[in-house]
DRENDO-1510 file (C-alpha; in Angstrom, 1 decimal, always signed):
<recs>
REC; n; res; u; v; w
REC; 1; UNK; +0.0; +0.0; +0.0 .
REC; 2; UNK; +1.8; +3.5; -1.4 .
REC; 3; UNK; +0.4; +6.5; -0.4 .
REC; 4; UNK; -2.9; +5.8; +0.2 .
REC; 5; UNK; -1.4; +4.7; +3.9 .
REC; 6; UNK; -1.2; +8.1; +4.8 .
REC; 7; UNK; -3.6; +9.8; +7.0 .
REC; 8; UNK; -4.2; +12.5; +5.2 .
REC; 9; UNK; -5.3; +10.6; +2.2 .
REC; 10; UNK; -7.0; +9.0; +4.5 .
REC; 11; UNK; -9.2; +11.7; +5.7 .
REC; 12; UNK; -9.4; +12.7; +2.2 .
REC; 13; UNK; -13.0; +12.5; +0.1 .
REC; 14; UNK; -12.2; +11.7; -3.1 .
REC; 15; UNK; -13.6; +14.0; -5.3 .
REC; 16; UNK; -14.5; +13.2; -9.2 .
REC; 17; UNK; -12.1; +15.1; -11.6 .
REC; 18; UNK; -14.0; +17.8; -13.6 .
REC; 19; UNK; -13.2; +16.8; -17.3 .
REC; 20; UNK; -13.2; +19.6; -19.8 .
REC; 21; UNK; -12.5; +18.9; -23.9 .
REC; 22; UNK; -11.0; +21.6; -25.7 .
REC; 23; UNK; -11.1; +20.5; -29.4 .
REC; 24; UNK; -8.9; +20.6; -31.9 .
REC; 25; UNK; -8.5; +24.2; -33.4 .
REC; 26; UNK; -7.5; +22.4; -37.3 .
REC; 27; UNK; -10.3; +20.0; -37.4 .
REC; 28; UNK; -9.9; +19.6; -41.0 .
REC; 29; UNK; -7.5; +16.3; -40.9 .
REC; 30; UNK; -6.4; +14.0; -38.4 .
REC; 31; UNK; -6.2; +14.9; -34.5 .
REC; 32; UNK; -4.7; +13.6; -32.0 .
REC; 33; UNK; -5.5; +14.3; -28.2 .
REC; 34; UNK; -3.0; +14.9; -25.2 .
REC; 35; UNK; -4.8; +14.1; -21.5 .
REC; 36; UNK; -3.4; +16.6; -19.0 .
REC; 37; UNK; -3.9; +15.7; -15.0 .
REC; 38; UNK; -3.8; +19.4; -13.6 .
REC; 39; UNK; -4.6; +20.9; -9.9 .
REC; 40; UNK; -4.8; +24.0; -11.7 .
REC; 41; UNK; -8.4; +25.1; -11.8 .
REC; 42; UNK; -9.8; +24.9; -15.7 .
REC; 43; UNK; -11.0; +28.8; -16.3 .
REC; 44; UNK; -7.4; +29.6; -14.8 .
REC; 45; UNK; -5.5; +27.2; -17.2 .
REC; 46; UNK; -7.5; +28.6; -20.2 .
REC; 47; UNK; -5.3; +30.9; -21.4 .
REC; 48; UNK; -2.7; +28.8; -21.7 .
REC; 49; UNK; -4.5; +25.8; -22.9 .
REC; 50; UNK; -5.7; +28.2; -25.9 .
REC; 51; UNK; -1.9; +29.0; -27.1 .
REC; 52; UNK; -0.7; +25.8; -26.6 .
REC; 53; UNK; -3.9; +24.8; -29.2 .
REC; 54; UNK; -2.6; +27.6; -31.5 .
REC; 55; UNK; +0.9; +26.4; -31.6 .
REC; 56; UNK; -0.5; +22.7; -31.8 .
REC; 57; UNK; -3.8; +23.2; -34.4 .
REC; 58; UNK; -4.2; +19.7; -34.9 .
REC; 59; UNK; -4.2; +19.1; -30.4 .
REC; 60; UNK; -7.0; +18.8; -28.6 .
REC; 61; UNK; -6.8; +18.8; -25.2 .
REC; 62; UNK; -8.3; +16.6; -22.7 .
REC; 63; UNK; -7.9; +18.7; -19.7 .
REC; 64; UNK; -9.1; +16.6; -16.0 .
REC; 65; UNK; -9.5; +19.0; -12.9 .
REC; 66; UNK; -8.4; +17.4; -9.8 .
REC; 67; UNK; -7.5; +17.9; -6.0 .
REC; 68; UNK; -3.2; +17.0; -5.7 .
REC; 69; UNK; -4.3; +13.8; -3.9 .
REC; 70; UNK; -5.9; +12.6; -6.7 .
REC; 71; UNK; -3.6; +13.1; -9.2 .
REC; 72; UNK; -1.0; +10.8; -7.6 .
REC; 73; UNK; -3.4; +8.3; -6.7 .
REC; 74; UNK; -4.8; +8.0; -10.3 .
REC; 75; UNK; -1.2; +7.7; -11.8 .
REC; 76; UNK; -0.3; +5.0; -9.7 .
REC; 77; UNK; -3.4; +3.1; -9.8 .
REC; 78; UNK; -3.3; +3.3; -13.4 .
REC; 79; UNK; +0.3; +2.6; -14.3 .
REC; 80; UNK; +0.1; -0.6; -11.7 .
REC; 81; UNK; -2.9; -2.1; -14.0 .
REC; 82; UNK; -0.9; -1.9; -16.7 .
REC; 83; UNK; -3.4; +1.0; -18.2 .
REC; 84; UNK; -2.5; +4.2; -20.0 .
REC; 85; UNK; -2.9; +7.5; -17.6 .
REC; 86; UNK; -2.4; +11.2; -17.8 .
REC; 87; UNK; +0.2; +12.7; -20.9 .
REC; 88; UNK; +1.3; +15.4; -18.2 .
REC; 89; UNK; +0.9; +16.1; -14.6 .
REC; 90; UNK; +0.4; +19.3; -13.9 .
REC; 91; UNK; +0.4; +19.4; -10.1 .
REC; 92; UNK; +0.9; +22.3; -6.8 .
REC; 93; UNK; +1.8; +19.1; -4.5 .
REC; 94; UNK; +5.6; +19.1; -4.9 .
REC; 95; UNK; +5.9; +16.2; -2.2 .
REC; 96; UNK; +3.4; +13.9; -4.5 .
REC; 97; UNK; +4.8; +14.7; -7.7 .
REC; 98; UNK; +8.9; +14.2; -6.8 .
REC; 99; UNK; +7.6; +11.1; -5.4 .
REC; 100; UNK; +6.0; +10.2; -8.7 .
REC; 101; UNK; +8.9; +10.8; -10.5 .
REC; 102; UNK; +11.3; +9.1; -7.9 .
REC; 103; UNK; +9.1; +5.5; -8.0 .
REC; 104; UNK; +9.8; +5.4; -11.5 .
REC; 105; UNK; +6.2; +6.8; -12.2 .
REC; 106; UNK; +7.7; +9.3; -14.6 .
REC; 107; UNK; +9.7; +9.4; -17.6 .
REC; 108; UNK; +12.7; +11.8; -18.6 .
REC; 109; UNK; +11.8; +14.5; -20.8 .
REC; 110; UNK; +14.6; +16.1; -22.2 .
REC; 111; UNK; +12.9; +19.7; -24.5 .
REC; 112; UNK; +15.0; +22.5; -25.7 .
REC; 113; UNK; +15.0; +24.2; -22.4 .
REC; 114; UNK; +16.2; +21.4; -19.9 .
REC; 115; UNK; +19.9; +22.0; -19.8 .
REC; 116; UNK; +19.2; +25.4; -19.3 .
REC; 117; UNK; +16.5; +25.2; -16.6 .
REC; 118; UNK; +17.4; +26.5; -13.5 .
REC; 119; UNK; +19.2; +23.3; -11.5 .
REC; 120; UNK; +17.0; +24.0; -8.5 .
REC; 121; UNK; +13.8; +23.6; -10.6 .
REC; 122; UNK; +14.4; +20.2; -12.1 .
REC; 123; UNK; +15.8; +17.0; -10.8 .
REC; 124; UNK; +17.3; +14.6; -13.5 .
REC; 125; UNK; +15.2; +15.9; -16.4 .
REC; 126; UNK; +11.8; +14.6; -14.7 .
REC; 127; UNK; +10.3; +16.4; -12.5 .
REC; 128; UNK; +10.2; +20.1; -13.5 .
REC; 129; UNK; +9.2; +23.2; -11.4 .
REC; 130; UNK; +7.5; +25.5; -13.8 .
REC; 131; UNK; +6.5; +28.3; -11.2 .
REC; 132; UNK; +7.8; +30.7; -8.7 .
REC; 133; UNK; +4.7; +31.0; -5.9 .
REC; 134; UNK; +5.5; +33.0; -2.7 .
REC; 135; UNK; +3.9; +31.9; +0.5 .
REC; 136; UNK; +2.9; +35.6; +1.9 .
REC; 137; UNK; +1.0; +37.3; +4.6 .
REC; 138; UNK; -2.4; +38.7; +3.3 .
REC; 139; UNK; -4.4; +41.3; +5.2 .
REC; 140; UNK; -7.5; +43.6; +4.6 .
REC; 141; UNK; -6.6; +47.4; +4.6 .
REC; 142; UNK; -8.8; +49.0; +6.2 .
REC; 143; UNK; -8.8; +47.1; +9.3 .
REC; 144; UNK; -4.7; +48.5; +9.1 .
REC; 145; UNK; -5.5; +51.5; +8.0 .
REC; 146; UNK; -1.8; +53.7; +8.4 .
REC; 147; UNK; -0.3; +51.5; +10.7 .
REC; 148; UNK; +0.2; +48.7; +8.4 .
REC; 149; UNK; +0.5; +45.2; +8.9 .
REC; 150; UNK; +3.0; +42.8; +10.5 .
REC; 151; UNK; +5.7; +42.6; +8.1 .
REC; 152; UNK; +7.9; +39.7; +9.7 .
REC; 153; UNK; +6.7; +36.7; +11.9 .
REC; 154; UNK; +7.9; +38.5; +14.9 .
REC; 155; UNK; +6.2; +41.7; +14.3 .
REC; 156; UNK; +2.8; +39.2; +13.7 .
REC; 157; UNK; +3.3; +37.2; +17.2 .
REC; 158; UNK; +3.9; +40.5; +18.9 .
REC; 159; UNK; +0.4; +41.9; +16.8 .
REC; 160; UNK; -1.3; +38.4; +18.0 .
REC; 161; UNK; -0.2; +38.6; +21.3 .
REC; 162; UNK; -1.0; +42.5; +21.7 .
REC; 163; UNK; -4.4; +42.5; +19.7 .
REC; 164; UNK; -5.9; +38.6; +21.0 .
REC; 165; UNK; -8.9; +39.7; +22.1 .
REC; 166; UNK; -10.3; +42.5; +19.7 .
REC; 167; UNK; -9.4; +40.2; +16.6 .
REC; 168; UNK; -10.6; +36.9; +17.9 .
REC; 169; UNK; -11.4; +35.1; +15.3 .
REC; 170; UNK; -10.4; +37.1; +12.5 .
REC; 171; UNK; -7.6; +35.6; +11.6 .
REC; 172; UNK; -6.9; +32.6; +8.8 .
REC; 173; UNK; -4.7; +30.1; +7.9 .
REC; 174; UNK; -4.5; +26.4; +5.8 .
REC; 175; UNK; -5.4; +23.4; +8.0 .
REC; 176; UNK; -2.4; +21.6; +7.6 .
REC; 177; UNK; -4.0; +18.4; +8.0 .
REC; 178; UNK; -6.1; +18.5; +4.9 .
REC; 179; UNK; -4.4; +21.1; +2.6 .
REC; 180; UNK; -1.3; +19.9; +1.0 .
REC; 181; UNK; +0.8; +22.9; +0.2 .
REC; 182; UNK; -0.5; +24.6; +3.8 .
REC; 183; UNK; +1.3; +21.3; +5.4 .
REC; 184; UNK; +4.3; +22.2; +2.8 .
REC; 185; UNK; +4.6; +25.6; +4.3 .
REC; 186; UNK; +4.4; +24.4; +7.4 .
REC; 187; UNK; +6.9; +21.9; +7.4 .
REC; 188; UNK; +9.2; +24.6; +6.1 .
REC; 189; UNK; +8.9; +27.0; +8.7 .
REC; 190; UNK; +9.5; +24.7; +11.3 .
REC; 191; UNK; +13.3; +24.9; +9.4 .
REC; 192; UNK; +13.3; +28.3; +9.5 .
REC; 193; UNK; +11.6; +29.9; +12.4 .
REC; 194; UNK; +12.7; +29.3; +15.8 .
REC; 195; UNK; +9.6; +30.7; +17.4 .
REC; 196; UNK; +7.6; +28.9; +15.2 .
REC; 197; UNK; +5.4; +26.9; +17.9 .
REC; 198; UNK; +4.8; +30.2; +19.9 .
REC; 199; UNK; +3.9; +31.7; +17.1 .
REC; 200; UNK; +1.0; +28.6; +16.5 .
REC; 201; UNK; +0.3; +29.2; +20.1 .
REC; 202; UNK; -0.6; +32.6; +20.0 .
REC; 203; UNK; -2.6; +31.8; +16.8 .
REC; 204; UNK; -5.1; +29.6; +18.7 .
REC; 205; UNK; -5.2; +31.8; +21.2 .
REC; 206; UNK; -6.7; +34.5; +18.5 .
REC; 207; UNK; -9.1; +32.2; +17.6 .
REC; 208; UNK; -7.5; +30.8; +14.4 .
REC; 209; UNK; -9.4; +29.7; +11.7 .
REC; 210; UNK; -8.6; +26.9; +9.8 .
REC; 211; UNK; -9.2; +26.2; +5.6 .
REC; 212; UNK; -7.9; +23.7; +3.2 .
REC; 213; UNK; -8.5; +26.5; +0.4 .
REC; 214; UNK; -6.9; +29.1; -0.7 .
REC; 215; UNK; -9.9; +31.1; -2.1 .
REC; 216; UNK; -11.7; +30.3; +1.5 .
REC; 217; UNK; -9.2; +32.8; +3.2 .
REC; 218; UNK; -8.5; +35.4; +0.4 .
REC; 219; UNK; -12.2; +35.9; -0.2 .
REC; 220; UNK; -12.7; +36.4; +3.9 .
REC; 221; UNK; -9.8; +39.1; +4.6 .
REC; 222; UNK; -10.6; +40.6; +1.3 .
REC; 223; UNK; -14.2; +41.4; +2.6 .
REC; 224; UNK; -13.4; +42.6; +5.8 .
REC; 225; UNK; -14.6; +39.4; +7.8 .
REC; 226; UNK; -11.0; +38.0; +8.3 .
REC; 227; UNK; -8.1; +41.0; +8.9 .
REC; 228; UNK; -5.1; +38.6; +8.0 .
REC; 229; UNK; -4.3; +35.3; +6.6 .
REC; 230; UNK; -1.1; +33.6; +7.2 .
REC; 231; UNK; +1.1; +31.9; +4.3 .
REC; 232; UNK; -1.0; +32.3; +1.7 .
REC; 233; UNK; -0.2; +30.9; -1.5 .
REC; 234; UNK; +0.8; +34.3; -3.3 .
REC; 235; UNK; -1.0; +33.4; -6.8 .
REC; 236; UNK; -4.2; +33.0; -6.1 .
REC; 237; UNK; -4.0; +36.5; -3.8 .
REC; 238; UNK; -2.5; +38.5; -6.0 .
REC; 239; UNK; -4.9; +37.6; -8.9 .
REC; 240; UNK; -7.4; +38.1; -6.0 .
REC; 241; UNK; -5.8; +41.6; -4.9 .
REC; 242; UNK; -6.4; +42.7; -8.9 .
REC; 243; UNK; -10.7; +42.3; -8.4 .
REC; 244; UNK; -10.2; +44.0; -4.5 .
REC; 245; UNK; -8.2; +47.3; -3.6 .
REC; 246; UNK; -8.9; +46.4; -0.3 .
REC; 247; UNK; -6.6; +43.1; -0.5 .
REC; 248; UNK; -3.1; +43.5; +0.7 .
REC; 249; UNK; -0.2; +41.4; +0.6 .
REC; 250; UNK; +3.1; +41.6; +2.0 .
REC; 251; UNK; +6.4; +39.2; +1.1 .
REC; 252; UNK; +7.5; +38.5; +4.5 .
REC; 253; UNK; +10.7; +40.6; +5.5 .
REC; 254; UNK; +12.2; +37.7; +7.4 .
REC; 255; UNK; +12.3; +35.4; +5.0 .
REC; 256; UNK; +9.9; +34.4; +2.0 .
REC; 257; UNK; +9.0; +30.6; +1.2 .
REC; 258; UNK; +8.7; +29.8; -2.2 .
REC; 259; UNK; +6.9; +27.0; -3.9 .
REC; 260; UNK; +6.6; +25.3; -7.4 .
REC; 261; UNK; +3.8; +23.8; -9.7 .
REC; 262; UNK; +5.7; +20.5; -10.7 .
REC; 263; UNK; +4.9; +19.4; -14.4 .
REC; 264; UNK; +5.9; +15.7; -15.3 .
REC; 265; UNK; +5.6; +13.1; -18.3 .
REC; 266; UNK; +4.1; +9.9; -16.5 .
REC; 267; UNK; +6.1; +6.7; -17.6 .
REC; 268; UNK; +2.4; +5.2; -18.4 .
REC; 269; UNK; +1.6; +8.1; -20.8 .
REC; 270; UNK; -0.6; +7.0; -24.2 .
REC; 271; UNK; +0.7; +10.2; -25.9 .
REC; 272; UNK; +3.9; +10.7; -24.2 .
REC; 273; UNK; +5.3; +12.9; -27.2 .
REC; 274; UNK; +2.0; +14.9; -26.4 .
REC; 275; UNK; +3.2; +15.2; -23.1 .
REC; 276; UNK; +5.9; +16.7; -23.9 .
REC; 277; UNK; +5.0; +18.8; -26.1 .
REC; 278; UNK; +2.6; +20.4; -23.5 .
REC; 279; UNK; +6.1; +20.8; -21.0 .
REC; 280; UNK; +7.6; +22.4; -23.6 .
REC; 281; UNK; +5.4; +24.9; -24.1 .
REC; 282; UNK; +5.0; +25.1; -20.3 .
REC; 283; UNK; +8.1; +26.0; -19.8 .
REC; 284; UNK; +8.8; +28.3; -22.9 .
REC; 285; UNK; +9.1; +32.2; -23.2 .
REC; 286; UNK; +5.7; +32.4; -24.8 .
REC; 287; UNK; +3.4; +30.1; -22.4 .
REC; 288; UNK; +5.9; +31.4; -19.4 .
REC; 289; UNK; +4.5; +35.2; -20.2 .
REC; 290; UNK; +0.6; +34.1; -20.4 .
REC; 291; UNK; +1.5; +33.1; -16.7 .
REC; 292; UNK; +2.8; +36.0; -15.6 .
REC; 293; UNK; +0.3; +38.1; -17.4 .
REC; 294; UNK; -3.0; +36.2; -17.4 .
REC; 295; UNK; -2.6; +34.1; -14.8 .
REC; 296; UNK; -0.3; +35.9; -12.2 .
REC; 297; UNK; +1.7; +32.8; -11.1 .
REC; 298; UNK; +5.4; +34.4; -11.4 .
REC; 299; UNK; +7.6; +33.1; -14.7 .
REC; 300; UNK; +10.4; +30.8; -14.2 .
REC; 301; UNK; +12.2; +31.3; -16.8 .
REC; 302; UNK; +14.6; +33.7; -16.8 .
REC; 303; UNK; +13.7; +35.3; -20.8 .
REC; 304; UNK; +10.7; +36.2; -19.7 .
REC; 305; UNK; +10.0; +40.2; -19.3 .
REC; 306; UNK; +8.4; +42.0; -16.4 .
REC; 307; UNK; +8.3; +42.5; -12.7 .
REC; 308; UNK; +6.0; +39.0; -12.2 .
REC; 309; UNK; +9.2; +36.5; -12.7 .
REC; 310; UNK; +11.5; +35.0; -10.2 .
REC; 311; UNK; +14.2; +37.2; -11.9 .
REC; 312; UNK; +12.6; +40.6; -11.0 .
REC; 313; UNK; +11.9; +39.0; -7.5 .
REC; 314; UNK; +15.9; +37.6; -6.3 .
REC; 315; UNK; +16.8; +41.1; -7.7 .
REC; 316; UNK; +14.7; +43.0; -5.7 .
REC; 317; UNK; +14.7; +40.4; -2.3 .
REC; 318; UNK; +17.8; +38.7; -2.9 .
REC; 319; UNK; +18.0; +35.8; -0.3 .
REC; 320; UNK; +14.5; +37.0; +2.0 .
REC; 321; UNK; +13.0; +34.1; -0.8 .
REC; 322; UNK; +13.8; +30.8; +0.2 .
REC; 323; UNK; +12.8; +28.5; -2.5 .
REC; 324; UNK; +11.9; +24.8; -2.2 .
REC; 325; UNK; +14.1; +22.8; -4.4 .
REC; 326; UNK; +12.8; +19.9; -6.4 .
REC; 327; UNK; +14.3; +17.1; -4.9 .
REC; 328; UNK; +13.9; +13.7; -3.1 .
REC; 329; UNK; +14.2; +16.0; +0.2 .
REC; 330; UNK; +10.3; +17.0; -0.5 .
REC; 331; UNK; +9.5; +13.5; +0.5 .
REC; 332; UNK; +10.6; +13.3; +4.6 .
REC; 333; UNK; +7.2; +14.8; +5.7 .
REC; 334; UNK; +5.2; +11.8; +3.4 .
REC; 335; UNK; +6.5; +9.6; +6.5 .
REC; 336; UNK; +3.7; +8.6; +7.7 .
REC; 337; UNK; +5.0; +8.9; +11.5 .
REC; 338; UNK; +6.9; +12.1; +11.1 .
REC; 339; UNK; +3.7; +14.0; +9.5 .
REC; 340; UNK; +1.1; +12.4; +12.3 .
REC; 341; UNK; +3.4; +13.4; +14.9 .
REC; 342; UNK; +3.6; +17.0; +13.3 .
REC; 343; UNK; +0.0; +17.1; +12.8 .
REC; 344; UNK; -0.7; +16.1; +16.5 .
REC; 345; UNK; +2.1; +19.1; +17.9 .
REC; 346; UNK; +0.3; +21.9; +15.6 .
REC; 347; UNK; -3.2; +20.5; +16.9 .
REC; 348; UNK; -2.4; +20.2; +20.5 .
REC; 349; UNK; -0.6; +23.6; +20.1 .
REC; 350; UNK; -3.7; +25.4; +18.9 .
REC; 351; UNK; -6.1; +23.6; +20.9 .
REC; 352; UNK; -3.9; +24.5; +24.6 .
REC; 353; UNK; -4.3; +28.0; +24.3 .
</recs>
């Protein structure tokens, strides 16, 4: 038994993948059809499902929505009955996808950009990072108003420990038990911060509230219900903080996180060529841009243009961002013992206050 062993698949509900066909846009020979496995929600991957269809006229794609969980699940299950699965893996959940690649559920892919790829970003030319995602602080601006918000984790334990009572219950966060990257986070700050479990402390104590979405938090402190969320995947609030002035979000000053979308060629793929063919464009100058732009998940590659690339951001913060490298190191917390005895410290640390 793989993965399915851990607890928090096992408090998972399976969900059914939402399956979207976008046909062929040169319909007037024979197509062919690539099956992408994405955590990347459909009307966000439009934009760049729609170029890659340009560049590839005679592609459709068959594009399956899915929680992170899922995707790993469905690969393996697949592959061991001897059946064809996804082209490419598209996936937030670096853990599940570097252990993909590391049981031999992937292939190499080697496209015009791998020797050149950043070596952080890629390990042995099968498991690719293809974004640049901060981990930040949001907070609504009015509740700040002049003063501004905590800037640093010490400045936000101070805030917590100062404001407790007139903010109970105003404040949000992932439930590290059921969101995957929240538990990633997580697991990195414990690396990083040294006053990590006072800081959880003083969290329960303000009445923390607890979401295995991002969208669940953003939407809150961007209405004025919530005043600040904590590690917040940076995408989704920034594309957020374009629909609401009232959205803010601060890089943290003492040291920013930074996590990856891992894209992958699974070794069971019908249309592996398909597959990567759909990295490729992933990872070029062109599809790179429509991220930046359209979606506002921050370029990779370093041609790309603009202030919404992991160029423009080492310039400007130098070593504040602390990325997560793609490596067989992402796998220690999918120890089943290591994670429930994590999960059990952050519960106990919330519920004691």
């Amino acid at each position: 038994m793989r993965l399915t062993a851990l607890l928090f698949l096992l408090l998972a509900t399976p969900v059914q993948a939402q399956v979207t066909l976008f046909p062929a846009l040169d319909g007037t020979g024979p197509t062919r059809t690539v099956t992408v496995y994405s955590s990347l929600d459909e009307p966000l991957a439009q934009p760049m499902l729609d170029a890659f269809r340009a560049r590839h006229p005679d592609v459709a794609v068959a594009y399956e929505d899915m929680q992170t969980a899922d995707i790993y699940e469905r690969i393996v299950r697949e592959t061991d009955a001897g059946q064809p699965t996804a082209d490419f893996a598209f996936s937030s959940s670096m853990d599940l996808q570097m252990k993909l690649a590391n049981d031999g559920y992937a292939q190499q892919s080697l496209v015009p950009l791998s020797q050149s790829w950043p070596r952080w970003a890629t390990w042995r030319n099968t498991a690719y990072a293809l974004t640049y995602e901060p981990a930040v602080f949001i907070y609504n601006k009015p509740a700040f108003g002049a003063a501004g918000p905590p800037t640093t984790r010490g400045e936000l334990l101070d805030y917590l420990e100062q404001s407790a009572d007139s903010l109970y219950g105003r404040i949000g966060t992932y439930d590290i038990e059921r969101s995957g990257v929240g538990f990633m986070f997580f697991s990195r700050d414990q690396e990083q911060y040294s006053d990590l479990w006072t800081l959880v402390g003083a969290m329960g104590a303000a009445g923390v509230k607890l979401y295995s979405t991002t969208s669940a938090i953003v939407e809150r402190v961007a209405s004025g219900q919530f005043v600040f969320g904590y590690n917040i995947l940076g995408s989704y609030a920034a594309e957020a903080a374009q629909r609401n002035p009232d959205l803010g979000i601060v890089l943290p000053r003492d040291y920013t996180i930074v996590t990856s979308r891992i894209g992958l060629v699974p070794k069971a793929a019908a249309n592996a060529d398909l597959g990567r063919a759909v990295l490729e464009f992933f990872m070029s100058t062109e599809g790179q841009q429509i991220m930046a732009d359209k979606l506002q998940i921050a370029a990779l590659n370093p041609d790309v243009p603009g202030e919404n690339t992991a160029n423009a951001m080492q310039l400007a913060l130098g070593n504040q961002l602390r990325p997560v490298p793609v490596s067989p190191g992402l796998m220690v917390y999918l120890d089943q013992v290591k994670r429930t005895r994590l999960i059990k410290r952050w519960n106990d640390a919330l519920r004691l206050q």
